[in-house]
N, C-alpha and C positions, 0 to 999 in steps of 0.2 A: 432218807431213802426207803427205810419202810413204809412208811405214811404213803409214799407211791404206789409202793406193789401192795398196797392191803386194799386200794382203789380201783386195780386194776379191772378189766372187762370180768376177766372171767370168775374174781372175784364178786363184782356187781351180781353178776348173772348169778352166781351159789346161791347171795342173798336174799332174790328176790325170789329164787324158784323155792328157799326156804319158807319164807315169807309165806309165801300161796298155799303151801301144804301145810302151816299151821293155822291160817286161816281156813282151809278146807277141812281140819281135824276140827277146829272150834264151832265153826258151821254143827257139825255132824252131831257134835258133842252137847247142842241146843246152846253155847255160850258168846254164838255171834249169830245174827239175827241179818237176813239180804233185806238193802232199804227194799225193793219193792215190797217187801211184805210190810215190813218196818208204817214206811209213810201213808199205806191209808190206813190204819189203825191209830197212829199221830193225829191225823187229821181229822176221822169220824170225832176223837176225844177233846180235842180241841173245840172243833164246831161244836159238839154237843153242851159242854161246859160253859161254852158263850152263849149261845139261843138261853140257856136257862139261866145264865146270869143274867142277859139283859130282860127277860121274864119277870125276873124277881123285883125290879125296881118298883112296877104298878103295883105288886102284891105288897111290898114292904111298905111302899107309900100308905096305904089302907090301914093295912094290919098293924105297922107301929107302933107300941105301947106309950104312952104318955110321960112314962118315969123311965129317966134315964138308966135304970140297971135294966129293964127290960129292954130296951130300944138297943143296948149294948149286947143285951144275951143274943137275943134276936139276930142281931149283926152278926155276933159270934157265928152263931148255927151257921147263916147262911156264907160266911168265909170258908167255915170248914165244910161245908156239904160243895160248897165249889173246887177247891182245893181235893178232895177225895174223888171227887171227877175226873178233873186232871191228872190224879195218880193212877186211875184205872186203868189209862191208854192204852194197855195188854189186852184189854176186853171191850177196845170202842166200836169196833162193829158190832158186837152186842149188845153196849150200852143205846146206841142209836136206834138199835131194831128194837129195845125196850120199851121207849119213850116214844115211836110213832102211834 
C-alpha cells in the first residue's frame, strides 16, 4: 500500500519539478553542460582527430623507420597525438580554427 501512495501523481510531479531545479543549479554551477552547446564541440573534435588521422597514413607510409623499435615508437607518437585530440573536445572549435 505504500509502494502506491509513494507513486502517486503528485508524488511524480514533486519529483520531477525537483529534478529540473537540480538540474538548473548544476547548469548554473558550470557541472551540466546543454547538448546544444555540448554536440558541436563533440563534433568539430571528432572530425578533426579523423581528417588528421586519415592524414597520417601517407605521412607514416614515407617516413617509417626501417627497425622495428622505431616503426613502434612512431606509431606510438601518432596514437597518442590522436588520442589527446580526441580528449581536447572542450576546445574543438578551436582546435578546428587552429589547423585551417
Amino acid at each position: 500500500m505504500a509502494k502506491a501512495h509513494a507513486d502517486s501523481p503528485n508524488n511524480r510531479l514533486a519529483r520531477a519539478k525537483a529534478e529540473s531545479v537540480e538540474m538548473d543549479n548544476a547548469e548554473r554551477r558550470g557541472k551540466l553542460i546543454p547538448a546544444a552547446l555540448l554536440e558541436p564541440k563533440l563534433k568539430a573534435a571528432f572530425v578533426n582527430a579523423r581528417e588528421k588521422w586519415l592524414e597520417a597514413q601517407h605521412r607514416l607510409a614515407r617516413e617509417l623507420p626501417n627497425d622495428a623499435e622505431g616503426r613502434e615508437a612512431m606509431l606510438q607518437a601518432e596514437f597518442e597525438a590522436f588520442l589527446t585530440r580526441l580528449s581536447g573536445w572542450p576546445n574543438g572549435h578551436e582546435i578546428e580554427a587552429d589547423d585551417d
